[in-house]
N, C-alpha and C positions, 0 to 999 in steps of 0.2 A: 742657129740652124738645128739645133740639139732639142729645142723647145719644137720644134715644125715636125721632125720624127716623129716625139714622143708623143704629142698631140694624136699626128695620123694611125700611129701601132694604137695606141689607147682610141680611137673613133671605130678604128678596124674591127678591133675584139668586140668591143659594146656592140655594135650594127650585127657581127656575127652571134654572139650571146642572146639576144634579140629573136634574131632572126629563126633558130633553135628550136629558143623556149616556145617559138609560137607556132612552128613545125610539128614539131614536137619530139625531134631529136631523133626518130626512124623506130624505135625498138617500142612505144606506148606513145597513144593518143593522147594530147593534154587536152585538145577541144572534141568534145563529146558531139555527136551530133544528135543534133534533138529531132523529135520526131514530131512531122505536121501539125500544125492544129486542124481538126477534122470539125466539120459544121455539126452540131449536135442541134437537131429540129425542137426548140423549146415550146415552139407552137403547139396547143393542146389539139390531140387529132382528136376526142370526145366530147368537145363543147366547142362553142363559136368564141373564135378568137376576140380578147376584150384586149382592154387600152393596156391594163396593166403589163400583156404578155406580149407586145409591139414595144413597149420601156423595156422589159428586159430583154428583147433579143437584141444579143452581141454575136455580131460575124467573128469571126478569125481575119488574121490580119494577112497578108501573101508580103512577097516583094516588094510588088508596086502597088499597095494600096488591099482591093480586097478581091477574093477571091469571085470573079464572073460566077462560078458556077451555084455558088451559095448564094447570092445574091439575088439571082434568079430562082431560084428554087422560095427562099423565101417572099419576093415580089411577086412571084406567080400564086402562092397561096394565100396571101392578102390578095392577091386579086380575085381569088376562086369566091373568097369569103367576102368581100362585097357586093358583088356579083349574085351570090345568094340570097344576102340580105337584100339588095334592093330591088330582085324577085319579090320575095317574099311583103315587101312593103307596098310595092305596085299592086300585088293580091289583096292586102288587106285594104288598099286604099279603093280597089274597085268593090269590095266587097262595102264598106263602109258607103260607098256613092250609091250603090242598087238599095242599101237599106234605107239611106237618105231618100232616095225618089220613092220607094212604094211606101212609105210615111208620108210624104208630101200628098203623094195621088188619094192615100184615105186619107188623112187626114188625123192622122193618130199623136199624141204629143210623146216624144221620145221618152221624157224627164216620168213623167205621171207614174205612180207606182201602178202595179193592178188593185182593182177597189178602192184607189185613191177616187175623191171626187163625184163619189154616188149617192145617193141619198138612199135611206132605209127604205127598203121594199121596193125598189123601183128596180125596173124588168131591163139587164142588160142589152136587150136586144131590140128594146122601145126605138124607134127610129122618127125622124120626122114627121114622115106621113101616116103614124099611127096614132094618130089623133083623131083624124079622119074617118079610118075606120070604126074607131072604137064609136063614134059617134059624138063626140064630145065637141065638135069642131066641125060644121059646115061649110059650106062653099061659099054661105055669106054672110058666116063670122068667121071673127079671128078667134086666135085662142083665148083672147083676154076677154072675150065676151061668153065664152063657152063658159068660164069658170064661173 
């Protein structure tokens, strides 16, 4: 019965000792209390957000997981920034389709440098039907009989 005492007085102390150290015994704090972690916006507000600065953004961590309100903050401005971009891509894609067609309607080759494709002396503005006039070419011949 002597062992059952000395056991319970000795579980007593330790649980109390314990209990103390992690109090921290009334007159000084042993646990410090730390201060939030605050979202710091890594997102560059002076250039358009690239892949590398979506790999480093790290949330702060809460309680239960992460913090709602930084997390929105940051999904809102990857949203603002795509949203930008695929303005701005829709713009160039209508601009690139209206070059397409009034190339198409003349008839102009995109690739061709300028004064690729000319022969020396020959009048930029020579067209079809100036053969015609120039008299070289009748109504009834072709060109290959004018020459």
């Amino acid at each position: 019965m002597r062992v059952f005492w000395f056991l319970l007085l000795t579980m007593v102390v330790v649980v109390t000792a314990v209990t103390l150290a992690v109090v921290g015994g009334g007159g000084s704090a042993v646990l410090q209390d730390v201060t939030p972690e605050r979202f710091t916006d890594p997102l560059p507000a002076t250039r358009p957000v690239g892949r590398a600065d979506v790999e480093a953004l790290r949330l702060p961590m809460a309680a239960r997981g992460y913090r709602m309100a930084d997390v929105d903050e940051a999904l809102s401005r990857l949203g603002a920034e795509l949203a930008e971009r695929d303005a701005r891509i829709a713009e160039l894609e209508s601009a690139l389709a209206g070059a397409q067609a009034s190339v198409v309607s003349t008839g102009t080759d995109l690739f061709k440098q300028p004064g690729e494709g000319r022969q020396p002396g020959e009048d930029r503005t020579a067209g079809p039907g100036d053969a015609q006039r120039n008299g070289t070419a009748g109504p009834d011949r072709t060109e290959g009989e004018a020459r």
